[in-house]
LUMSE-453081 format. One line per field, with one value per residue (C-alpha): residue number from 0; x, y, z. Coordinates in Angstrom, 2 decimals. Layout:
% residues N
num (NUM,...) .
X (X,...) .
Y (Y,...) .
Z (Z,...) .
% end
This chain:
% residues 458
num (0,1,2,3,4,5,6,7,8,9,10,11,12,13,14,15,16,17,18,19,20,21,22,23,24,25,26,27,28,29,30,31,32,33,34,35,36,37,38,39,40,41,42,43,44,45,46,47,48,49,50,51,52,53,54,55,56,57,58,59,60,61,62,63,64,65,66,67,68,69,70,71,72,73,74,75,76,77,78,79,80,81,82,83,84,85,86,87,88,89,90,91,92,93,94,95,96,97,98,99,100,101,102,103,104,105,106,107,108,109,110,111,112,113,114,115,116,117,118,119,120,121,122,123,124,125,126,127,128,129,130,131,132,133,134,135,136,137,138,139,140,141,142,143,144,145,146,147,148,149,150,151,152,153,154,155,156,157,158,159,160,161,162,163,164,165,166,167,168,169,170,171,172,173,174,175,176,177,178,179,180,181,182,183,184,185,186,187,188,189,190,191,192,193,194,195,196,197,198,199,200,201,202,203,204,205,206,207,208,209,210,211,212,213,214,215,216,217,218,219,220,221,222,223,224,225,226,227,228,229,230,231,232,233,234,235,236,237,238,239,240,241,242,243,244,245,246,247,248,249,250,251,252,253,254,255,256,257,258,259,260,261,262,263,264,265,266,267,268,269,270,271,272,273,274,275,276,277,278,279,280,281,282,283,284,285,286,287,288,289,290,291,292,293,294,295,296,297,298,299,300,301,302,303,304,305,306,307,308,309,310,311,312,313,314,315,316,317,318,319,320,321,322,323,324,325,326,327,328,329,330,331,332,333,334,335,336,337,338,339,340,341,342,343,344,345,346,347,348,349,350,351,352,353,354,355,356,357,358,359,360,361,362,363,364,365,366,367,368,369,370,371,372,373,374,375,376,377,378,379,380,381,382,383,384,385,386,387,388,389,390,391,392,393,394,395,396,397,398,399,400,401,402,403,404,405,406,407,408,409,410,411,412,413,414,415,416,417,418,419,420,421,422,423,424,425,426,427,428,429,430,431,432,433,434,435,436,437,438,439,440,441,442,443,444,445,446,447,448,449,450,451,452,453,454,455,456,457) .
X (0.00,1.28,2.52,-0.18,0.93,0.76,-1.18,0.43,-1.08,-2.28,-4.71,-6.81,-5.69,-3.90,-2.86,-0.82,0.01,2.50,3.06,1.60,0.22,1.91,4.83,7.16,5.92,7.25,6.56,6.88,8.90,11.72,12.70,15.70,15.55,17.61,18.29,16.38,18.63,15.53,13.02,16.05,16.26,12.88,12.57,15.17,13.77,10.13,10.18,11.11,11.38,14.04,15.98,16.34,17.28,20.42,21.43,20.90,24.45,25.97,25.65,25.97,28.98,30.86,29.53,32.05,35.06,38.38,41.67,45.14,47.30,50.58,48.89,48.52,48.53,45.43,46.88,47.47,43.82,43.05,45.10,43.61,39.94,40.25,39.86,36.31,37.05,34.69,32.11,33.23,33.19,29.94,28.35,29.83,28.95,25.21,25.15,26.79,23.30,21.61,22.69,24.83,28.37,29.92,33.13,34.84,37.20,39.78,40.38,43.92,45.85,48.04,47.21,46.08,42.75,40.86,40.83,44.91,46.80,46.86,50.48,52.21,49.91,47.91,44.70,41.79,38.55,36.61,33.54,31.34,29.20,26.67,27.29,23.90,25.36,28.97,29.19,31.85,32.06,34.11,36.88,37.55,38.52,42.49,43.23,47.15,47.47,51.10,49.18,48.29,44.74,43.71,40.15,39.14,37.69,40.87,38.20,34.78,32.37,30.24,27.43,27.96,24.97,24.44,23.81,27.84,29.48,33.53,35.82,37.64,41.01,41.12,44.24,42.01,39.04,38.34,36.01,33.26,31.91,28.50,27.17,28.77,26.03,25.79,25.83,24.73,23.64,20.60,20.75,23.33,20.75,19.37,23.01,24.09,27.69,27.33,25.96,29.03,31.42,29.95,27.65,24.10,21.92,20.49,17.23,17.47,16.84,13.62,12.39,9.22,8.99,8.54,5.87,3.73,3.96,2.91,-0.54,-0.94,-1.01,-3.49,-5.95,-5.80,-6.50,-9.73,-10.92,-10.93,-12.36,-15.49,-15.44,-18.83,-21.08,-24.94,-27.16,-30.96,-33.93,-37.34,-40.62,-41.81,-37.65,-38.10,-41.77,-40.36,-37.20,-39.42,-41.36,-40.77,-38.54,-38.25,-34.26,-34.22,-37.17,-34.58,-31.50,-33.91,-34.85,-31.00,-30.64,-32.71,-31.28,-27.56,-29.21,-30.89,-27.45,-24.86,-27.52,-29.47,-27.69,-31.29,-32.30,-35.74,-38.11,-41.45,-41.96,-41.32,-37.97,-34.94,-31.14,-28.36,-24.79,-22.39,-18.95,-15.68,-14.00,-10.24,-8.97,-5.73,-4.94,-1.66,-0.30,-0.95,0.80,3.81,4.30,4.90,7.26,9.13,9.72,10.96,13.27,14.55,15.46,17.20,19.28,18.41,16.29,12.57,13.26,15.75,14.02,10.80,11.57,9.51,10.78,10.56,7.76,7.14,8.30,11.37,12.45,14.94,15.98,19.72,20.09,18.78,21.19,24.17,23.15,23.02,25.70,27.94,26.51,27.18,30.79,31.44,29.61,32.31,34.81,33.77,32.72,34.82,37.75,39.95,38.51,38.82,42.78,43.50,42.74,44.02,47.45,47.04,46.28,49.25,51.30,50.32,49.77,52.25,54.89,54.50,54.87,51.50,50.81,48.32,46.22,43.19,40.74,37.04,35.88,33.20,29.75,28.39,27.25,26.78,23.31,21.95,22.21,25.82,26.77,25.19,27.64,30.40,29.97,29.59,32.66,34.43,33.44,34.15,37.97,38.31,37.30,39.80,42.07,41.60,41.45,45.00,45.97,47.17,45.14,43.69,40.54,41.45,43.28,40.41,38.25,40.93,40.64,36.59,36.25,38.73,37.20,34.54,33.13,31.56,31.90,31.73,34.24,36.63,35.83,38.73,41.54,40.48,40.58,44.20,45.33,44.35,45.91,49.07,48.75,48.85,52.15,54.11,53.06,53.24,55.33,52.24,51.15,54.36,54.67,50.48,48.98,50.34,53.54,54.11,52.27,54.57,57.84,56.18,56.32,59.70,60.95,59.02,60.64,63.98,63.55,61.10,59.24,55.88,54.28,57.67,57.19,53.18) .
Y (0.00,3.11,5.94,8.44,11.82,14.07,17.39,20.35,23.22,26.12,27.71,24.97,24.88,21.53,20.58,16.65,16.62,20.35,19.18,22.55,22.18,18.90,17.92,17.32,20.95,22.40,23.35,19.77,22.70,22.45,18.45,17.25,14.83,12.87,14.07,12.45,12.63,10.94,14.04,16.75,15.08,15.37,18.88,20.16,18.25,19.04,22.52,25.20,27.36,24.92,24.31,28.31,28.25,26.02,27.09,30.88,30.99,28.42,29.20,33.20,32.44,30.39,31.95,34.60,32.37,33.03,34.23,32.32,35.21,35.88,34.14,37.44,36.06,33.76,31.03,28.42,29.07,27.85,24.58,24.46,24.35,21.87,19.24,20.18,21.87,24.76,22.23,19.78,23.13,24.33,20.30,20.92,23.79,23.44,19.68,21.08,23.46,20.70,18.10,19.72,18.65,17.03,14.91,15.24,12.26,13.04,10.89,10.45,8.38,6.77,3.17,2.43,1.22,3.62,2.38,3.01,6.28,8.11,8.16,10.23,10.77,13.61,14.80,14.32,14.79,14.82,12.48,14.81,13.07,14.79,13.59,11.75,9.38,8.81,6.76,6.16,3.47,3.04,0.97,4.07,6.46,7.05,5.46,6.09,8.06,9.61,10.61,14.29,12.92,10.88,11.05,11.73,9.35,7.84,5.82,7.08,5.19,6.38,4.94,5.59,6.39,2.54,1.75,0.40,1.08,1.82,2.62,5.60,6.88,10.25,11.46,11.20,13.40,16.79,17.46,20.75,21.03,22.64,24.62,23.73,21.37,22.27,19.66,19.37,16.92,14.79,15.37,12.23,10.32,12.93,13.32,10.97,10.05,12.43,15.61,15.14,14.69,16.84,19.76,21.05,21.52,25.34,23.02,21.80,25.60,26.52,22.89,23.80,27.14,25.59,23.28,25.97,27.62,25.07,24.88,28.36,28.28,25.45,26.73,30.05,27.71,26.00,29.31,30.06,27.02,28.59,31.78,32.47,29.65,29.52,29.42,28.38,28.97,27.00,27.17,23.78,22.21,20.18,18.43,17.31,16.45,13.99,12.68,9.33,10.56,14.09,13.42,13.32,16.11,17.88,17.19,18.19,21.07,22.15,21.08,23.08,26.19,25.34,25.12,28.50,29.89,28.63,29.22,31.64,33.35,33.86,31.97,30.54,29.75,30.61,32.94,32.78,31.11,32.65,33.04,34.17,34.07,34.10,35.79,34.72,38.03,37.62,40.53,39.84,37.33,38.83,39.87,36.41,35.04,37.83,37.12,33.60,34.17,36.52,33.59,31.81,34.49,34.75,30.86,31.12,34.40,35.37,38.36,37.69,38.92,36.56,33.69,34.65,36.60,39.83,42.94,46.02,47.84,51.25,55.29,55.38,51.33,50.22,47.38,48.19,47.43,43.65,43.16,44.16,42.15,39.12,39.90,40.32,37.09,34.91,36.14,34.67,31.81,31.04,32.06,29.57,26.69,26.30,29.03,26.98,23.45,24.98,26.26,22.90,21.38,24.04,22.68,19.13,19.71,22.24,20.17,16.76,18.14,20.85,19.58,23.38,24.75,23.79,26.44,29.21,31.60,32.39,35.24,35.59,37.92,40.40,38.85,42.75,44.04,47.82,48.55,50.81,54.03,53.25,52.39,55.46,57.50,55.41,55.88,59.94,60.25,58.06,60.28,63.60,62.14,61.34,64.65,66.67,64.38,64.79,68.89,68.80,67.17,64.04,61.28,61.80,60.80,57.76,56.50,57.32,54.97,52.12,52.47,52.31,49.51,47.52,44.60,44.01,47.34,46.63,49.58,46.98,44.67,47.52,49.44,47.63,47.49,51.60,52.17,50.75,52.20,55.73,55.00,53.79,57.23,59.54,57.75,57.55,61.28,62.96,65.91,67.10,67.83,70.39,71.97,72.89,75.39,79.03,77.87,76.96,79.89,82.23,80.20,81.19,84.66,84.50,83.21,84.94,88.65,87.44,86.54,88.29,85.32,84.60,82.90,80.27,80.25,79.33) .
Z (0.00,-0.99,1.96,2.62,2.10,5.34,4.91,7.09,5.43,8.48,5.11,4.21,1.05,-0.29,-3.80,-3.62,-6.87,-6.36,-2.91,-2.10,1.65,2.47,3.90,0.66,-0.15,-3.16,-6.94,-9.71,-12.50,-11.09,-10.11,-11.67,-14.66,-16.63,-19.93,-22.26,-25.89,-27.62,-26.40,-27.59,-31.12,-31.67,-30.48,-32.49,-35.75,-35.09,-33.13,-35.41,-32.29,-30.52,-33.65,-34.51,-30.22,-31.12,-34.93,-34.36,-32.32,-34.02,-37.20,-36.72,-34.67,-37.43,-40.40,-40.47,-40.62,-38.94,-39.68,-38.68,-36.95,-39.04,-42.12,-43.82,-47.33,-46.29,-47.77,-44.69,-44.16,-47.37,-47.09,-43.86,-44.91,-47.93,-45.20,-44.41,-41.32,-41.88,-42.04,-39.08,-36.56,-37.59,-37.01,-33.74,-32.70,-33.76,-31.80,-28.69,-28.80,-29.36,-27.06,-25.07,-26.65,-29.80,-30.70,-34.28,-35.09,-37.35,-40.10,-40.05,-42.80,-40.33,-41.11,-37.66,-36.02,-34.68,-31.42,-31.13,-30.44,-33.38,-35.33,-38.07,-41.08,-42.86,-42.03,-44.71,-42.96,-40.15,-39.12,-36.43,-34.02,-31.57,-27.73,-27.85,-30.04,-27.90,-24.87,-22.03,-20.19,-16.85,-18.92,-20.81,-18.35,-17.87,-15.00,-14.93,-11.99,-13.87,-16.70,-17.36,-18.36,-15.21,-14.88,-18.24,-21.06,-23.03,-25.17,-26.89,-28.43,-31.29,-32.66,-36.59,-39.30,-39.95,-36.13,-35.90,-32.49,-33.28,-30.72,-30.86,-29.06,-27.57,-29.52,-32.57,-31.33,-30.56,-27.89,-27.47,-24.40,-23.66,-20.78,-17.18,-15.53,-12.06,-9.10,-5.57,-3.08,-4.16,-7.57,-8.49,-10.16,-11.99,-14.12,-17.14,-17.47,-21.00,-19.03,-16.85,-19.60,-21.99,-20.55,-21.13,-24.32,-24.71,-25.08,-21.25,-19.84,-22.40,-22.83,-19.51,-21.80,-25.07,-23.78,-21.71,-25.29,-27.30,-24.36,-24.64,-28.45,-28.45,-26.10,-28.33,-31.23,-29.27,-28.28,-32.17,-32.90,-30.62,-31.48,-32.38,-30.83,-31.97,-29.37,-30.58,-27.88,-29.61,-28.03,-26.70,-26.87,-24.05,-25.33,-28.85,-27.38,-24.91,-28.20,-29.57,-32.73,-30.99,-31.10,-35.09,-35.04,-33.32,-35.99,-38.77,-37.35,-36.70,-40.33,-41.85,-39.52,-41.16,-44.43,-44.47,-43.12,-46.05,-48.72,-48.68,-45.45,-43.56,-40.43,-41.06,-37.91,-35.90,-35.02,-31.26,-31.48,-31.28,-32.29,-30.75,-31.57,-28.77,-29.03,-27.58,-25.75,-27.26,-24.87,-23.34,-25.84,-27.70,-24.48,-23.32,-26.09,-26.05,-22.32,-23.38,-26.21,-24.00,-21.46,-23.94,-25.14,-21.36,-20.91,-23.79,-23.36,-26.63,-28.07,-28.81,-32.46,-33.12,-31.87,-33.40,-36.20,-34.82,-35.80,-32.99,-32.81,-31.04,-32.51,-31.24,-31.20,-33.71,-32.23,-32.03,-28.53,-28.85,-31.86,-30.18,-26.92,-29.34,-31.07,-27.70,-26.88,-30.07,-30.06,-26.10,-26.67,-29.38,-27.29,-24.60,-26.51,-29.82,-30.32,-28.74,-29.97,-33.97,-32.66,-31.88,-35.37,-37.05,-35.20,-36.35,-39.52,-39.97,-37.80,-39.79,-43.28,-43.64,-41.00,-39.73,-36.04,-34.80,-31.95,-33.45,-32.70,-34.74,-34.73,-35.55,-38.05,-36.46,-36.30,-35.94,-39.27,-39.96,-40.03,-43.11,-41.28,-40.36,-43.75,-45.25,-42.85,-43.89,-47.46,-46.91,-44.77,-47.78,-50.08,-48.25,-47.29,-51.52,-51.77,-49.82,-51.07,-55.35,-54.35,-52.50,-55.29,-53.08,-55.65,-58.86,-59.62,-61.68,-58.63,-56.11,-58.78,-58.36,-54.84,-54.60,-57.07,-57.11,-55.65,-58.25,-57.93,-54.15,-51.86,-48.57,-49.85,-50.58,-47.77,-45.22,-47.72,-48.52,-44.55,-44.60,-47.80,-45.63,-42.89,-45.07,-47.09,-44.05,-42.37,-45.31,-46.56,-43.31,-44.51,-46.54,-43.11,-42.55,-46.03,-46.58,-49.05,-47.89,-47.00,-50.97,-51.81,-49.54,-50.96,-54.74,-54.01,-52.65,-55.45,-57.99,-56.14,-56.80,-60.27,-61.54,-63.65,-61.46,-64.52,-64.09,-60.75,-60.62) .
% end
C-alpha cells in the first residue's frame, strides 16, 4: 500500500500533486531529470522554435570564418579548410546546442585502427558526431594516476549512421563542451555520465517554456475554434425532445437552420424562437501570447526577435540594442565553446599536413554588421575624405576609382583594404602635413621677387 501523504497546510488549502500544503511541499517545474537525448532530437527536428534556439548561435557564430594570426597572405587558411574543417566546426557547434556537446574524429591516414593512439599521417577529414550518439564506459577512463589525463575518457564510443558502435582513441578526437552542468547533493541520479562529460543543451533551460507555449497556443487555437457559438432557444424544446422521434425532429430542425445559413444566409423559424450568436472576448490574448514568447526568449538568453523573427515595434524602437546584446553574446559563446577546440585542429592539420609549427592563434571575423544608417555615414565620410584628397591634389581621380572599385566594384568589400590604404597614405606622406597650401604659396612669391618670372614660378 502506498505511503499516505501528510497534509500540514495552516490555510486549508492543499494541492498533492504540487506538494503545495503537504509535507514534501514544493513546486513539480523544477525536479531534476535525466536528460532524455531521444526528447532533444525530436525537439530540435520538429520545433522550429528549438531548432532556430540552437542554430541561431551556431551558425551566426561560425559563419564569419576566422583568420590564422601571421597568415597574412590567407593562404594556410586555405590549405587548412580543404579538409572540411569549416564544415566539421559548424556540425559541432550546432550539436553542442543541441545536445549539449559534440566529438569530431579526425580521419587520419596513419594506417592504424581507430581504437589506437593516433600516429604520423595527414589529415583528410573529419567524421562529427553529436554527444547523444557517444558513450563512455568506466573501462575508458584514464586510470594512470602519472598521466596528465587521469580522470578523463581515453576511449569514446560512437554509434555511426548505420547503427555500428567503433571505438575511438582520444588522440584522434576533438572534444566541445557545452554549458557547465551544475551539481549538488541529491541530484546524483538525476546526471548521465554524458551531461558530466559533456555539458548542457540550450534546449534543457527553455524545454518547460517551449511546452507551456505550445498549451498556450493550443488553447488560443480551441478558443478560435469557438469563437462564435450559436445558441438556438425554440418554443416547446423540451416536449419534442421527450417525443418518440423528438431526437431526429430535433437534428432536422438544426438542419434546416444550417441550411438556411450557407444558402441563402437567412435563419428561417417561428416565429417565437430565437437566435443568438455568442462571441468569444479575445482581450488579453496577444499579451498572453507575447508574455509567453518573452519567457521563452529569457530561458534562452536570446532576443525575442531573433528567436521569433519579430521585428521592434514602437516610434522610437529600432531594435539596435537587442542586436548588439546578441551579437555580444554569439561572439562569447564562441569564445567559450569552440575558439579553442577549432585552434587545436588548425594545429594538427598544420602540424600533420604541412609539417608546420603547430601552436596558433586564430581570430574571428566580427559577427556585428553595420546597419543601413551606419553604412550610409560610412559611405559619406568616404566620399568627403576622396574629396579633400583629389582637391590637395594628393590622388587623382582615376586612382580614387581604383581604390573604390577595385574589388569588383563593391563599396563593402573595398571598404577595409580603402581604410588601410588611408591609414598607409597619411604615415608615409606625413610631410604634406608640414609643407600645406600658404607655405608653398609664400615660398612662390619668394621666389618669384627674386627673379622676376611669377608665370615660371606658378
Amino acid at each position: 500500500m502506498a505511503a499516505k501523504t501528510k497534509v500540514t497546510s495552516n490555510d486549508g488549502y492543499v494541492d498533492v500533486v504540487k506538494a503545495i500544503g503537504t509535507k514534501k511541499h514544493g513546486g513539480t517545474e523544477f525536479l531534476p531529470e535525466k536528460v532524455d537525448y531521444r526528447k532533444l532530437a525530436r525537439v530540435y527536428r520538429f520545433d522550429g522554435i528549438g531548432k532556430n534556439i540552437c542554430n541561431c548561435v551556431a551558425d551566426d557564430g561560425t559563419a564569419p570564418g576566422f583568420e590564422i594570426d601571421g597568415d597574412t597572405s590567407g593562404k594556410l587558411l586555405k590549405i587548412v579548410l580543404k579538409t572540411g574543417l569549416r564544415r566539421a566546426y559548424k556540425s559541432a557547434a550546432r550539436w553542442t546546442r543541441a545536445f549539449g556537446g559534440a566529438v569530431v574524429v579526425m580521419k587520419i591516414a596513419d594506417s592504424r585502427k581507430l581504437d589506437e593512439e593516433a600516429g604520423k599521417g595527414k589529415i583528410v577529414g573529419f567524421n562529427v558526431y553529436p554527444c547523444s550518439m557517444v558513450k563512455v564506459e568506466n573501462a575508458d577512463y584514464d586510470t594512470d594516476q602519472t598521466s596528465p589525463n587521469f580522470g578523463d575518457p581515453k576511449w569514446f564510443t560512437v554509434t555511426m549512421r548505420n547503427g555500428d558502435k567503433v571505438r575511438v582513441h582520444r588522440s584522434r578526437c576533438e572534444i566541445f563542451y557545452g554549458e557547465e552542468v551544475p551539481s549538488a547533493e541529491g541530484m546524483e541520479s538525476s546526471i548521465t555520465g554524458n551531461e558530466l562529460i559533456f555539458g548542457d543543451s540550450a534546449l534543457v533551460a527553455v524545454m518547460k517554456r517551449l511546452e507551456k507555449l505550445g498549451m498556450s497556443e493550443e488553447g488560443i487555437a480551441d478558443m478560435m475554434s469557438e469563437l462564435n457559438v450559436a445558441y438556438y432557444q425554440w418554443k416547446g424544446f423540451d416536449a419534442k425532445l421527450s417525443m418518440k422521434d423528438g431526437l431526429s425532429l430535433v437534428k432536422r430542425r438544426m438542419e434546416a437552420v444550417e441550411m438556411g445559413k450557407s444558402t441563402n444566409r437567412a435563419i428561417i423559424g417561428d416565429i417565437e424562437d430565437k437566435y443568438t450568436v455568442i462571441k468569444t472576448d479575445l482581450a488579453g490574448v496577444p499579451e498572453t501570447t507575447y508574455r509567453q514568447m518573452q519567457l521563452v526568449a529569457a530561458a534562452a538568453h536570446l532576443p525575442v526577435a531573433k528567436i521569433f523573427g519579430e521585428s521592434s515595434s514602437g516610434l522610437s524602437t529600432t531594435g539596435e540594442g537587442n542586436r548588439k546584446m546578441y551579437d555580444k553574446k554569439v561572439e562569447t559563446w564562441m569564445e567559450d565553446h569552440v575558439t579553442e577546440q577549432v585552434e587545436h585542429l588548425v594545429s594538427e592539420i598544420l602540424v600533420r599536413n604541412l609539417g608546420k609549427d603547430g601552436d596558433v592563434t586564430i581570430t574571428w571575423n566580427s559577427v556585428t554588421q553595420p546597419t543601413d544608417e551606419e553604412f550610409t555615414k560610412m559611405v559619406k565620410d568616404q566620399s568627403e575624405y576622396f574629396h579633400t584628397f583629389i582637391e590637395d591634389g594628393v590622388l587623382t581621380p582615376e586612382e580614387v576609382r581604383t581604390i573604390m572599385f577595385k574589388n569588383g566594384h563593391t563599396f563593402k568589400l573595398s571598404l577595409p583594404a580603402t581604410v588601410g590604404f588611408l591609414v598607409q597614405l597619411l604615415k608615409g606622406t606625413s610631410l604634406a602635413a608640414i609643407v600645406g597650401f600658404i607655405e608653398l604659396t609664400r615660398a612662390g612669391w619668394i621666389v618669384s621677387n627674386q627673379i622676376y618670372q611669377p608665370l615660371l614660378v606658378f
